[in-house]
RODO-2510 file (C-alpha; in nm, 4 decimals, decimal comma):
residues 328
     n   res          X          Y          Z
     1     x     0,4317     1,8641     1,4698
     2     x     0,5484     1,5347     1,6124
     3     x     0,6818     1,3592     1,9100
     4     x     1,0107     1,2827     2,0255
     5     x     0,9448     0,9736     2,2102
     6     x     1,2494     0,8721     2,4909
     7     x     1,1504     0,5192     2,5461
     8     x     0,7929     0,4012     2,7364
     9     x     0,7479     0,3133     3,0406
    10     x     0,5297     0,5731     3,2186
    11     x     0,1825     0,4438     3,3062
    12     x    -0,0902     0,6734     3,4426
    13     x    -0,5264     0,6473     3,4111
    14     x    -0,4661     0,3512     3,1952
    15     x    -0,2029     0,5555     2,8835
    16     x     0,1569     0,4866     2,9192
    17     x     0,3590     0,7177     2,7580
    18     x     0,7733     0,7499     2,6551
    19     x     0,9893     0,8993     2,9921
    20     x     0,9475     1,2444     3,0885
    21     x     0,5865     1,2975     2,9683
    22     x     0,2819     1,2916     3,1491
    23     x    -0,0701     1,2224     3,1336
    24     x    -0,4299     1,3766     3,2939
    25     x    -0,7896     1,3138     3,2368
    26     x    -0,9621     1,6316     3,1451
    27     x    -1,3032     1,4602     3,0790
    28     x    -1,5409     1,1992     3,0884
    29     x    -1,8354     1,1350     2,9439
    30     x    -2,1460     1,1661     3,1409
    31     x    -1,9912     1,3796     3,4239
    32     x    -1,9634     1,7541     3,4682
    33     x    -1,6875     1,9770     3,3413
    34     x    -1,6583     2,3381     3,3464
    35     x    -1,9984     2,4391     3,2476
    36     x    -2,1813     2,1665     3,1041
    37     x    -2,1816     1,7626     3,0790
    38     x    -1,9481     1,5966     2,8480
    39     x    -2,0416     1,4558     2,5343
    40     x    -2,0677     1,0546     2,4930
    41     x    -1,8641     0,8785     2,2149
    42     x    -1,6232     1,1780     2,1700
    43     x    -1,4763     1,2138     1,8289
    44     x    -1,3387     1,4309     1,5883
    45     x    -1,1524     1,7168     1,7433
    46     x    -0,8678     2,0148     1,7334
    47     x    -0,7368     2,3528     1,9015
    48     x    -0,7926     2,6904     1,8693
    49     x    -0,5562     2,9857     2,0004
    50     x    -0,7568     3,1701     2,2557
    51     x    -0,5999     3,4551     2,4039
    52     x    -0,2895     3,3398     2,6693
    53     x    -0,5016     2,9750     2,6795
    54     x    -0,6427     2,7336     2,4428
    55     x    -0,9356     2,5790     2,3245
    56     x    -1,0091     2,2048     2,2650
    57     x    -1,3029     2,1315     2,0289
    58     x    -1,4656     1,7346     2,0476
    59     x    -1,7454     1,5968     1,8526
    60     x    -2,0183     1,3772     1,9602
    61     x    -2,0581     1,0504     1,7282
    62     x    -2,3535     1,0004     1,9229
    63     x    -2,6986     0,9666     1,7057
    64     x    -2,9751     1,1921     1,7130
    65     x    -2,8019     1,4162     1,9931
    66     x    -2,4230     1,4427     1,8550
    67     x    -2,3081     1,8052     1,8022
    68     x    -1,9731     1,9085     1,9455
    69     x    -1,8659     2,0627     2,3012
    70     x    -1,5482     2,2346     2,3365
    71     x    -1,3007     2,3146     2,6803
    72     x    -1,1169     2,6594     2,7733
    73     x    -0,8124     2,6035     2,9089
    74     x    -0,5931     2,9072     3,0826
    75     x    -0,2636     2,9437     3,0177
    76     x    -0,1329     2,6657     3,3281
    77     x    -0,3493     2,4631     3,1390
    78     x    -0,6162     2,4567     3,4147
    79     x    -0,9939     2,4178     3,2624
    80     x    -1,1524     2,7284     3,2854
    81     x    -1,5279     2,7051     3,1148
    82     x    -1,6859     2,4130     2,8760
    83     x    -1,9636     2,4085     2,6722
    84     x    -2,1917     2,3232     2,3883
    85     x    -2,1166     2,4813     2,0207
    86     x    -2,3468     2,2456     1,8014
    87     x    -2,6245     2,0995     1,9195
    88     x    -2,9491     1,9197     1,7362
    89     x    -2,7242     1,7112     1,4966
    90     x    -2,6165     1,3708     1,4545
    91     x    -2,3655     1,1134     1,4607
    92     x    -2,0943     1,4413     1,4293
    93     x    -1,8145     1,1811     1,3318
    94     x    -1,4786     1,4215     1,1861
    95     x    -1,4322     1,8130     1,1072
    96     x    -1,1641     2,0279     0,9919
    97     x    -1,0538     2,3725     1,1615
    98     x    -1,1165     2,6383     0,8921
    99     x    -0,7830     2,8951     0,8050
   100     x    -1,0537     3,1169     0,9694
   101     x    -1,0279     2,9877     1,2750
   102     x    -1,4375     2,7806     1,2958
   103     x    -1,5006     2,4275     1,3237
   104     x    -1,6437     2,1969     1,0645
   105     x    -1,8316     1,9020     1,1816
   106     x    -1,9815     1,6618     0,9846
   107     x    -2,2619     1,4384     1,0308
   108     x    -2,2052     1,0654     0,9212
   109     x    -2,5547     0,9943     0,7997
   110     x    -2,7824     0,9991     0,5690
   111     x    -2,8663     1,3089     0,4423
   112     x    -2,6268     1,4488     0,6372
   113     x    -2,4730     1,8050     0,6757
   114     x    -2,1780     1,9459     0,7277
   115     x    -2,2078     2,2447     1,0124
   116     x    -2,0041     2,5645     1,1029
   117     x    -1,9079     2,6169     1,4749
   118     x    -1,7485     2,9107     1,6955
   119     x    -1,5079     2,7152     1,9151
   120     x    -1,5678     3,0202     2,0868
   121     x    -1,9086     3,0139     2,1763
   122     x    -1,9801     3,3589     2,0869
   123     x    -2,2036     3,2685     1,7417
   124     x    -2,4720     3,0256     1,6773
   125     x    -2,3340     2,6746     1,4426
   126     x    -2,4938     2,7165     1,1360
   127     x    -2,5774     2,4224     0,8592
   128     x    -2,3569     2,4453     0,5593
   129     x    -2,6046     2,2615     0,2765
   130     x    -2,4337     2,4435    -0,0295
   131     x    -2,1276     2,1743     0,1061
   132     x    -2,3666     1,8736     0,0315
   133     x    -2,5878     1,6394     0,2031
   134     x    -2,4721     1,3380     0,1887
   135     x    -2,2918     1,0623     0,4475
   136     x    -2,0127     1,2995     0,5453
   137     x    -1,7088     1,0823     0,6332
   138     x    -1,3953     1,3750     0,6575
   139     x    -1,3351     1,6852     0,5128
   140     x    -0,9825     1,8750     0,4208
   141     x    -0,9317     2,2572     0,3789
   142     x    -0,7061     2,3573     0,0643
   143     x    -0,6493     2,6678     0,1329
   144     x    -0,4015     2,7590    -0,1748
   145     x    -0,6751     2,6991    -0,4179
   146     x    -0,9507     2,8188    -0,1834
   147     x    -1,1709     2,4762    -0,1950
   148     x    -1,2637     2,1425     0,0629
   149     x    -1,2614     1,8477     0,0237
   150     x    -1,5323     1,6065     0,1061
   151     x    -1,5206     1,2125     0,1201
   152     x    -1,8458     1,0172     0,1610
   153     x    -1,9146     0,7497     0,3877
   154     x    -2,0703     0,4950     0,1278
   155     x    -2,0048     0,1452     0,0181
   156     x    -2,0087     0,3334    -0,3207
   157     x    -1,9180     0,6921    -0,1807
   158     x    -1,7211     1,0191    -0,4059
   159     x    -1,5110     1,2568    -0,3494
   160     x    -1,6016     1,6413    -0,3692
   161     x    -1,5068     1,9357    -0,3851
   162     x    -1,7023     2,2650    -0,2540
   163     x    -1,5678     2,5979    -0,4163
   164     x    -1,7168     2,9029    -0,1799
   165     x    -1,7988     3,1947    -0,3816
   166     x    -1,6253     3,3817    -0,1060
   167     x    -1,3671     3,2200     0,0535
   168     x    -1,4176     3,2370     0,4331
   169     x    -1,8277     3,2388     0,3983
   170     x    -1,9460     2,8962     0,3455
   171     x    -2,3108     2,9800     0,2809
   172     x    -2,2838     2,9484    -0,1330
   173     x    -2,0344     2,8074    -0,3566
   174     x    -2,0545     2,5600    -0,6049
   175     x    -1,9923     2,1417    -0,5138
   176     x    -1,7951     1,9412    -0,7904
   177     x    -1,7964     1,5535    -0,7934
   178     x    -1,4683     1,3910    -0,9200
   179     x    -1,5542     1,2192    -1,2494
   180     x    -1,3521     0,9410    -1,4902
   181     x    -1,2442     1,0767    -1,8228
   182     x    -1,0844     0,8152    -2,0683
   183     x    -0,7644     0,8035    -1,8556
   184     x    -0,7674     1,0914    -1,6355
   185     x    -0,9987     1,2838    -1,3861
   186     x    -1,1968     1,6164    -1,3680
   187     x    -1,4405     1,7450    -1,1422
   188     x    -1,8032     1,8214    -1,2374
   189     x    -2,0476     2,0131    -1,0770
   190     x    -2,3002     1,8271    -0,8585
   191     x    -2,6939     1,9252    -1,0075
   192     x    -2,8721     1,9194    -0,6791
   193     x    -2,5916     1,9401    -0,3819
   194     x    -2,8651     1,9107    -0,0943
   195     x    -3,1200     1,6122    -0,2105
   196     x    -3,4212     1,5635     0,0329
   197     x    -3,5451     1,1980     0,1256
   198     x    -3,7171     1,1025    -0,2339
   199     x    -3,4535     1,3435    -0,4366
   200     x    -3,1359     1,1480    -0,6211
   201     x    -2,8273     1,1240    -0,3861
   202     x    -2,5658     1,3697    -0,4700
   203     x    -2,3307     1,0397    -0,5718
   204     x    -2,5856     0,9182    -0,8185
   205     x    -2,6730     1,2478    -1,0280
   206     x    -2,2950     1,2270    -1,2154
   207     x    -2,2873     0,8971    -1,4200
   208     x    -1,8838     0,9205    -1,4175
   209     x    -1,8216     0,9666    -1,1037
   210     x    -1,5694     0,8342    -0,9666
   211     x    -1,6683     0,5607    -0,6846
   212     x    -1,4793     0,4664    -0,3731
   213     x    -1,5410     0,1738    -0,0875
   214     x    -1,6272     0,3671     0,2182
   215     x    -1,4647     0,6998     0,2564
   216     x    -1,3049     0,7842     0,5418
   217     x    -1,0270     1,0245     0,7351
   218     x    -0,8935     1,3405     0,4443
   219     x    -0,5662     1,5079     0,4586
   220     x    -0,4651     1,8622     0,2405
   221     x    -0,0392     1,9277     0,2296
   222     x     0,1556     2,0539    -0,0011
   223     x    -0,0852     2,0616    -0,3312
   224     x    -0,2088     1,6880    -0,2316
   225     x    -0,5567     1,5645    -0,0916
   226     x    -0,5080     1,2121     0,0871
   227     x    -0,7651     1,0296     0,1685
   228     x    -0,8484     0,6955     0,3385
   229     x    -1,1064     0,4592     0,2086
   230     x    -1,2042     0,1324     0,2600
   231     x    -0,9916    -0,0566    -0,0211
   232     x    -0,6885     0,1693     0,0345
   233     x    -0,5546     0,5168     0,0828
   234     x    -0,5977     0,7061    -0,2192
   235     x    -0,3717     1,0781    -0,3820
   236     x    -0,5141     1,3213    -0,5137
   237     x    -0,2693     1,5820    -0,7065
   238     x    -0,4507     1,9212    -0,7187
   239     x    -0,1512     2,0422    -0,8723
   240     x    -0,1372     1,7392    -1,1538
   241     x    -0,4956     1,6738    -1,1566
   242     x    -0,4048     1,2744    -1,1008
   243     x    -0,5528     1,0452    -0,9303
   244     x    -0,3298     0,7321    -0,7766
   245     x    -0,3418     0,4589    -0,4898
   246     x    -0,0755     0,5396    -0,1941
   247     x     0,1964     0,2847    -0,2843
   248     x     0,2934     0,2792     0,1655
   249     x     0,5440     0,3885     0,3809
   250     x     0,8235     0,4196     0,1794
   251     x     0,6325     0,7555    -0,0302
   252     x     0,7748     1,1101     0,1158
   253     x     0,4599     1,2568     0,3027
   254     x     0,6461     1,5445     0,3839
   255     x     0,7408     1,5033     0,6916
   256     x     0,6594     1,2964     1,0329
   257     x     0,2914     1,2054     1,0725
   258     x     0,0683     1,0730     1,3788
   259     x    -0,1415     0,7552     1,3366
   260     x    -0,3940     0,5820     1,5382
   261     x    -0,3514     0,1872     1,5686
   262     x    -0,6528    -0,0378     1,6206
   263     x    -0,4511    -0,3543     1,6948
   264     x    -0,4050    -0,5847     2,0195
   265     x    -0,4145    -0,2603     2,1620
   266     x    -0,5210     0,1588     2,0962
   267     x    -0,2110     0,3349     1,9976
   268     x    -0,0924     0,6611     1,8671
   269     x     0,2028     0,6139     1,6213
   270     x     0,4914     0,8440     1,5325
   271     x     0,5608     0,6855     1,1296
   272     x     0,9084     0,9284     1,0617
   273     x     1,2046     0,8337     0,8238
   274     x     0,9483     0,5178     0,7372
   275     x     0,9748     0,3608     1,0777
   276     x     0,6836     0,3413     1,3030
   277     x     0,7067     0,4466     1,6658
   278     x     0,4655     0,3571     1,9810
   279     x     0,4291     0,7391     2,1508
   280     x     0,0968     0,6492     2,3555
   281     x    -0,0320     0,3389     2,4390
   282     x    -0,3970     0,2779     2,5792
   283     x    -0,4363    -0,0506     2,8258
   284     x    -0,7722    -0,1902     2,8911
   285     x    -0,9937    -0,0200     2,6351
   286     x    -1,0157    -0,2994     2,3678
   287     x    -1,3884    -0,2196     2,2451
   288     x    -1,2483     0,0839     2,1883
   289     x    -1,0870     0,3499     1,9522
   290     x    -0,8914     0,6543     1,9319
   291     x    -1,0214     0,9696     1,8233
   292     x    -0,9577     1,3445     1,8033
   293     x    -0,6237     1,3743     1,8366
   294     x    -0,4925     1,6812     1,8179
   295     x    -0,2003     1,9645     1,9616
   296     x    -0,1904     2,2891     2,1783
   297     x    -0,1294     2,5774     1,9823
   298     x     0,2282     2,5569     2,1073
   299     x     0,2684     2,2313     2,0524
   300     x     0,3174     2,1300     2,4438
   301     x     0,0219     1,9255     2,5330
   302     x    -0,1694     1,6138     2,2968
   303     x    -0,5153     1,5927     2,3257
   304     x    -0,7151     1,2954     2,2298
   305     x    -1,0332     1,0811     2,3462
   306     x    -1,0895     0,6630     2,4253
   307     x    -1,4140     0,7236     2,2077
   308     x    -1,5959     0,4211     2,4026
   309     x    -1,3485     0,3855     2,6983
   310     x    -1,2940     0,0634     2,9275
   311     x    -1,6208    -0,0410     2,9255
   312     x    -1,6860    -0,0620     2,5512
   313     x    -1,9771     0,1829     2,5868
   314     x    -1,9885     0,5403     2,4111
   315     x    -2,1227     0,6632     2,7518
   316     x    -1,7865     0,5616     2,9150
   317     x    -1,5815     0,8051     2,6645
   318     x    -1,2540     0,9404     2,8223
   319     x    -1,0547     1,2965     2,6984
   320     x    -0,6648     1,2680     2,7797
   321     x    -0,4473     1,5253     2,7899
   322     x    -0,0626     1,3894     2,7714
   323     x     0,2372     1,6702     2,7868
   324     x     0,6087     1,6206     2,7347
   325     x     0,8642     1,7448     2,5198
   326     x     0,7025     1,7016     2,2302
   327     x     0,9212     1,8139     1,8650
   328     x     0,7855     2,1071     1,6653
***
């Protein structure tokens, strides 16, 4: 999925956007929507089919009351119902949308936990500790060898790997660290996956494990786990069992991607053919950053949130919706 930008120059609620596309607030924090108030410092977020409409899914990187919120939209794209579908957590920075259709969200703290969500409101979230607890910094779904990945948000953070017994029931399965041997890598099982206060941190029980600066945003295509990191974007090759720095723009990814840009200004970049492309541009939110972008189902409409908004302040988060003739 990617966008087929015409040339900017449309400016609406502080997002200009290429010709012929448009752009809406759906939420902001603080104030009422559908059901229920939205979230402060929105985050991580995606869509889930839901009948003739939509869902859109948001964390809250808020602490002590983060959890996640999500909005019904009907098939006009008019917001039908919102509400709460994790609540009690904290600092719920990234998540993943499971081939099952639920929503990861992770907490970025200590000790934290990765949770299971019905975008649908129907079933009660439910705390996956068999995944780790740890500082959760982004998660990716590998659904051809029936594993996640997990990066950790440490100056001296791993990567993991959760194997469900099951695959679609998250309650047991068995976490692997990645590990250094001689030359190459393997993954070994982590002895105590969900550590309390005085227990040793999952990322200190494997003496080879392999260490990364600060573990951030994870990506599963095509038999390869990406993943961000302080010091560099980092491959994984599930198929090769290698591990390699990124070498930049000029390596096939497969296809067009979608980038956020924390520069003069918040962007969202189209990087295709290895050129990089403004698509949305975000005026007068500096202290700011974007967050949970993500599609419709059919591709039409782009959701994604100002996480702190113009004021610099995650009570002054803003939810966009831009649509156009997007490229699928």
């Amino acid at each position: 999925m990617s966008i087929h930008p015409s040339g900017t120059g449309v400016l609406a609620h502080d997002i200009e956007v290429p010709q012929g596309f448009s752009c809406r607030v759906v939420a902001r924090s603080g104030q009422p929507i559908g059901g229920t108030s939205w979230h402060p410092a929105p985050d991580g977020g995606a869509c889930f089919a839901d009948g003739d409409g939509w869902i859109y899914v948001s964390n809250s990187d808020v602490p002590l009351a983060g959890g996640a919120s999500a909005i019904r939209f009907g098939p006009d794209g008019e917001v039908k119902d919102a509400y709460r579908i994790l609540a009690g957590t904290s600092l719920n920075h990234t998540g993943v949308v499971t081939p099952w259709d639920s929503w990861l969200s992770c907490e970025d703290i200590f000790l934290g936990r990765v949770h299971e969500a019905d975008p649908h409101g129907d079933r009660t979230a439910v705390a996956r500790e068999a995944m780790g607890r740890f500082k959760h910094g982004h998660l990716a779904v590998d659904a051809d060898r029936r594993v996640v990945y997990l990066t950790e948000s440490e100056p001296d953070g791993c990567l993991y790997r959760f194997t469900p017994w099951t695959w679609g029931d998250l309650s047991h399965g068995l976490l692997e660290v990645l590990c250094a041997n001689g030359a190459s890598v393997e993954w070994r099982s982590v002895p105590d996956p969900a550590p309390g206060f005085l227990d040793v941190p999952t990322r200190y029980q494997t003496d080879t494990a392999v260490r990364f600066e600060g573990g951030g945003a994870c990506h599963y295509a095509e038999g390869v786990c990406r993943f961000v990191t302080a010091d560099g974007t980092w491959v994984y090759d599930a198929a090769q069992e290698t591990l390699y720095r990124w070498s930049g723009p000029d390596e096939d990814l497969g296809g067009d991607i979608l980038v956020t840009d924390l520069g003069d200004w918040l962007e969202i970049d189209l990087v295709a053919a290895g050129e990089t492309t403004a698509v949305v541009r975000v005026e007068g939110h500096r202290d700011s950053e974007i967050t949970g972008v993500a599609f419709s189902p059919d591709g039409s409409r782009l959701y994604f949130s100002s996480q702190r908004g113009t004021h610099g302040d995650s009570r002054d988060g803003v939810t966009f919706e831009v649509t156009g003739p997007f490229r699928h």
